[in-house]
N, C-alpha and C positions, 0 to 999 in steps of 0.2 A: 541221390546216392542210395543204392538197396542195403538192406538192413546186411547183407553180406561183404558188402565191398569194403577191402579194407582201408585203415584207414594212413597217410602217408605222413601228417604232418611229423615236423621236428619241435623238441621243447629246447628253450635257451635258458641255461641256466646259470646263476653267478656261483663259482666258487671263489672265497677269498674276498674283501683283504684280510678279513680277523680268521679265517680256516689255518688249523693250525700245521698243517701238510703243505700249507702256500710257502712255506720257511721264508714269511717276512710278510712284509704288507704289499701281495701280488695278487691281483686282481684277475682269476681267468672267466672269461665267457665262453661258455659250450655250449655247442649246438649238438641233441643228442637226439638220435634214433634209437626211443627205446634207451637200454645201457649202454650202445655203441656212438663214439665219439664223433660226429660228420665234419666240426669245426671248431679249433681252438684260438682264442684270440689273447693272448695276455694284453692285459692293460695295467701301465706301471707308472709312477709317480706320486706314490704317493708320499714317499718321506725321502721328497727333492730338500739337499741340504745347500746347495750353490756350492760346493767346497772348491769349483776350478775358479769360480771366481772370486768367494773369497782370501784363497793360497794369490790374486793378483794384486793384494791390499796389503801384504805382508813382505817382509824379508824374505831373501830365500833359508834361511835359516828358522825364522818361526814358521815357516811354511810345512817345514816337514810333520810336525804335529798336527796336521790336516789327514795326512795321511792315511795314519791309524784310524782313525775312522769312515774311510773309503772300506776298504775290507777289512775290518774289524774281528775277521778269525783270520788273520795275516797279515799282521801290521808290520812287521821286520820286512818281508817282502815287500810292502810298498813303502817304506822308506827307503830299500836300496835301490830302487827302480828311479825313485827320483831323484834321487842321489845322485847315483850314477848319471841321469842327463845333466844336471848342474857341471860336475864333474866336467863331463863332457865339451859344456858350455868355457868350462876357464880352463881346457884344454889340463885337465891335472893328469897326469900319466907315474905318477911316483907315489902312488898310495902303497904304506908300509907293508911287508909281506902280513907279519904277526893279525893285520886289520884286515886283509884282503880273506885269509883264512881263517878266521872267526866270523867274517861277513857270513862264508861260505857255510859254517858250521852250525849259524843259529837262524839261518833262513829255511836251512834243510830240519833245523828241529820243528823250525814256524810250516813247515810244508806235514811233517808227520802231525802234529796238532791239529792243524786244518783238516786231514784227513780225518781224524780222529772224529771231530764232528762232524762232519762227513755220514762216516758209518753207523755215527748211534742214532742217528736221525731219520739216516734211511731205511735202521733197523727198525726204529721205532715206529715208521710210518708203516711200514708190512707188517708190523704186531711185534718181531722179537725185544720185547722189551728190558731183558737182561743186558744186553748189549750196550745198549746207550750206557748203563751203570758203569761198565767194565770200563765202555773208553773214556770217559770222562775222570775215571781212577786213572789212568796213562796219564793224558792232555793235563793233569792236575802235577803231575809231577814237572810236566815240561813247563808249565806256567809259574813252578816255583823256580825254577833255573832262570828264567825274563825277570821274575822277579829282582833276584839275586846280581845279577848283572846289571839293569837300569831303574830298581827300585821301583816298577810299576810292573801288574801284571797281565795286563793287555794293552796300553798306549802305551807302549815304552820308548820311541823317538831316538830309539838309543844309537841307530846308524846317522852321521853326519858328512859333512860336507868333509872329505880328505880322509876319514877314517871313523873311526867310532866316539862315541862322547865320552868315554874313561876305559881304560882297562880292567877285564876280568877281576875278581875278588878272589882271596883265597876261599878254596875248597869247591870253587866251579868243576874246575876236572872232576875231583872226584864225582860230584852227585853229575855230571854227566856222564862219568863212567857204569854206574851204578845204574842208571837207564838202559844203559844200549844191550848191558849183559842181562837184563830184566825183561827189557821187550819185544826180543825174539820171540819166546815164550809166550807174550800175552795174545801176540798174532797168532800165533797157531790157536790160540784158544778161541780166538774170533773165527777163525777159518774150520776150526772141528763144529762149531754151532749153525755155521751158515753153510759153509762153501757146498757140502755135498750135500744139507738137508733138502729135503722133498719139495715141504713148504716153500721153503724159499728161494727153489728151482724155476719149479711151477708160477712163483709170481714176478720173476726177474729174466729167464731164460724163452729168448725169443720177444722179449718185449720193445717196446719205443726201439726198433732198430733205425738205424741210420749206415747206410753208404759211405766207404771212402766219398764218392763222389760228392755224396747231398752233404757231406759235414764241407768238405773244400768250398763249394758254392754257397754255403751260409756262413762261411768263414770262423766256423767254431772252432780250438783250438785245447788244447792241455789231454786232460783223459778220457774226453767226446773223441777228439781224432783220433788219440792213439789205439781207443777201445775199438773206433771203425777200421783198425790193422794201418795207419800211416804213420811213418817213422818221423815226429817230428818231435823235437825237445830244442828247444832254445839254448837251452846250456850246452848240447852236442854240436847244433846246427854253428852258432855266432857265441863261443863261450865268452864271459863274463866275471871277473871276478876271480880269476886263476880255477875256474870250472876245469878248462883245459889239465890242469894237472890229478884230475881226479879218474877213480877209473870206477866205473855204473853202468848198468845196462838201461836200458827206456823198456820198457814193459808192452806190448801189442797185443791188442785184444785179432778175433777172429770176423767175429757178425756184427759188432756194432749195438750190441742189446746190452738192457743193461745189467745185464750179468757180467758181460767183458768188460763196463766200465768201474764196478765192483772188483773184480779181479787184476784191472790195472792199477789200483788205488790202493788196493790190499799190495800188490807186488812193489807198489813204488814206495811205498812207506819199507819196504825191507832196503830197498835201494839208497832210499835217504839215509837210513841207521848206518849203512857202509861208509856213504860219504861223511858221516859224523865222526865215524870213528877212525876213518881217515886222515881228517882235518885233525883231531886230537892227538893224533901219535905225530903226526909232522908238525905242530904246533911251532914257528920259529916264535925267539925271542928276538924284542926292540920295539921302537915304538907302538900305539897304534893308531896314529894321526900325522898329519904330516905336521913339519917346524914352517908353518910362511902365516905370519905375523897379521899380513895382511887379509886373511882369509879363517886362520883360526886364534882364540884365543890364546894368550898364552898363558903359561900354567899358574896355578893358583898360588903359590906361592914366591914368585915371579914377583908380585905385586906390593911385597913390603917392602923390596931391595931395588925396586927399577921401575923409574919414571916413564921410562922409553912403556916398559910393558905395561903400565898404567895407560898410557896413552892407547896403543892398540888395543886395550881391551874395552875402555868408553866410545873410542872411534867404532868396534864391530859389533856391540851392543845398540849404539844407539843409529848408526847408520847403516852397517852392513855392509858388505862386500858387494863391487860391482862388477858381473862376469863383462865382457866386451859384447858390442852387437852381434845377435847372429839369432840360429835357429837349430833346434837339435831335436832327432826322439832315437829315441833308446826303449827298449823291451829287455823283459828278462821272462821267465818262465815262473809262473808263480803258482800254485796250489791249484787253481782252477784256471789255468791257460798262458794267454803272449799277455804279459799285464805293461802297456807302453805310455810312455811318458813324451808327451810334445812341447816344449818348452821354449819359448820366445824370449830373446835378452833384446832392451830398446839401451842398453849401458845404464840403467839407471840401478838400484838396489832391490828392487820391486822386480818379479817376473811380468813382462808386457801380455803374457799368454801362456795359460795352461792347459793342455788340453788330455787327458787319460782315455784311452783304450784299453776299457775293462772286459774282462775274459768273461766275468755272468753276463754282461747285457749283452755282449756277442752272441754265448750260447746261448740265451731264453730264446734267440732267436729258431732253433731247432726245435723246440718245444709245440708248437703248432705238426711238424712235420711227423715228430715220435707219436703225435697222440691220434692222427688221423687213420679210423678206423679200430682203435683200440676199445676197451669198456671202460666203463667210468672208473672202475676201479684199478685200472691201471695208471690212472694219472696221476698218483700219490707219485706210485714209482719212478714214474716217467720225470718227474719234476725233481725227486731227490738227486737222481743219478746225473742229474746237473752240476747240482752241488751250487744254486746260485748265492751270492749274497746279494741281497736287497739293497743295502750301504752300495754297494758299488754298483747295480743297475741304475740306481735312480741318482744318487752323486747330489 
């Protein structure tokens, strides 16, 4: 070779699992021209927890506390998703109105939360670091309200088989009221720092684009698709949960960058605050569980005066309830995509198979796609505007 000819090779380099811009223990290998990305490979498993298999050693009932720790910024979401398959499975069609819209009210808070870290992260990884502070001020208030309702602030297991595990407490409304009229305002304040500045035009706008087309064929779905301009929302398409009675727009990005997928996440988080304060003013009274003996406990003080309901509540504690043979999945639209739930009944009390369709390890699958031909410093971005959790990649 002459001392002028240049020279071609590529360097492979590891970012992650401990990079703190991997948002979790994700391991990417890049093959890099110089700053320019030629090939990305995620390589994931590292904090494999078996949770489909061990939700097949359990009740369906202690099962649901597996949950929350699949996606662990959306735990209420993945308790209604498997809920609802169970549901499904014992064919229950009579879940209380009062349950069906509280379902609806606190999964749409767990959707603006999840956002919430969402954007401080993403801020955080392009440098705005005020940001993160701000949302985490929000996300804190909504995690006192989880609190407040099922006395834990991120496992709360608090959606059940037929309805919820107790009713609201006094002065829920209010500190929920007290949010929705507060956090208009805190969005615009996110949106005057970022949406129009320079900075973080220049590092989002035109970036990791993806295609209608290329999100359909890698099957990514939530605010990847919608940000590629496809009209797809699960609560619109197949509603769920008396979705159908709410009135939202779905939010559509233009290019596919992840500026539109910022901008649909910023937009849907106003969307949710409507359908919050929707479900609150129509709030019916009455149950929020159903009365069948066989399936749910009966009430707790049931238990001084009656034998009978001493009986069903040792029978469902210690054996459980056995839906019939069969096979079910059910999806719902969760914070980051179709979150689907595949659930096998053999009639015993045990689920014979679990099987989940997570919306991050679907999209990491684009992640190769957004970064090829980008600089290296673009794959912070490229990675956040996924919005993966790791808990639900690896399961």
């Amino acid at each position: 070779m002459s001392q002028n000819a240049a020279r071609t090779e590529t360097m492979v380099l590891n970012m992650g699992p401990h990079h703190p811009s991997t948002h979790g223990v994700l391991r990417l290998i890049l093959e890099l021209d110089g700053e320019v990305v030629v090939k990305a490979t995620p390589d994931i498993g590292y904090l494999h927890t078996g949770i489909e298999k061990t939700a097949e050693s359990l009740n369906y009932t202690g099962a649901i506390s597996l949950w929350d720790r699949v996606d662990y910024l959306a735990p209420l979401s993945n308790n209604l998703g498997f809920v609802l398959a169970v549901e499904k499975l014992l064919d229950i069609a009579n879940i209380p109105p009062r349950a069906q819209c509280l379902r609806v009210l606190l999964v749409e808070l767990q959707r603006i939360a999840s956002h919430l870290v969402w954007l401080g992260t993403q801020a955080i990884d392009i440098g705005a670091v005020s940001v993160f502070l701000y949302c985490f001020r929000e996300r804190e208030q909504i995690i006192d309200i989880f609190e407040m309702v099922s006395g834990a602030r991120m496992m709360t297991s608090y959606i059940r088989v037929g309805g919820l595990a107790q009713d609201i407490p006094e002065g829920f409304e209010k500190k929920v009221r007290d949010f929705i009229r507060t956090f208009p305002k805190r969005i615009d304040e996110y949106e005057t720092l970022l949406t129009q500045n320079q900075i973080w035009r220049d590092r989002t706008v035109g970036i990791g684009k993806l295609s209608a087309e290329e999100a359909i064929d890698l099957g990514v779905t939530g605010p990847i698709l919608r940000g590629s301009g496809l009209n797809w929302d699960i609560r619109k398409s197949h509603p769920y949960s008396s979705y159908e009675q709410f009135e939202f727009e779905v939010p559509l990005g233009q290019n596919g960058d992840v500026y539109d997928r910022y901008l649909c996440r910023i937009r849907e988080m106003r969307e949710s605050l409507k359908i919050v304060e929707q479900a609150l003013n129509r709030l019916p009274k009455g149950p929020v569980i159903i009365d069948d003996r066989k399936i749910v406990p009966p009430p707790r003080e049931e238990l001084a005066t009656s034998m009978e309901a001493v009986i069903h509540h040792f029978k469902i504690y210690t054996e459980g309830f056995k839906p019939p043979v069969g096979e079910v999945y059910v999806s719902i639209e969760g914070p980051r995509g179709e979150l689907g739930f595949f659930v096998v009944s053999d009639g015993s009390a045990q689920p014979y198979r679990v099987r989940v369709r997570p919306p991050s390890f679907i999209n990491l699958q684009a992640l190769p796609r957004m970064l090829q031909g980008r600089l290296l410093a673009d794959v912070v971005a490229c990675i956040a505007s996924i919005d993966i959790v790791l808990g639900e990649v690896d399961r």
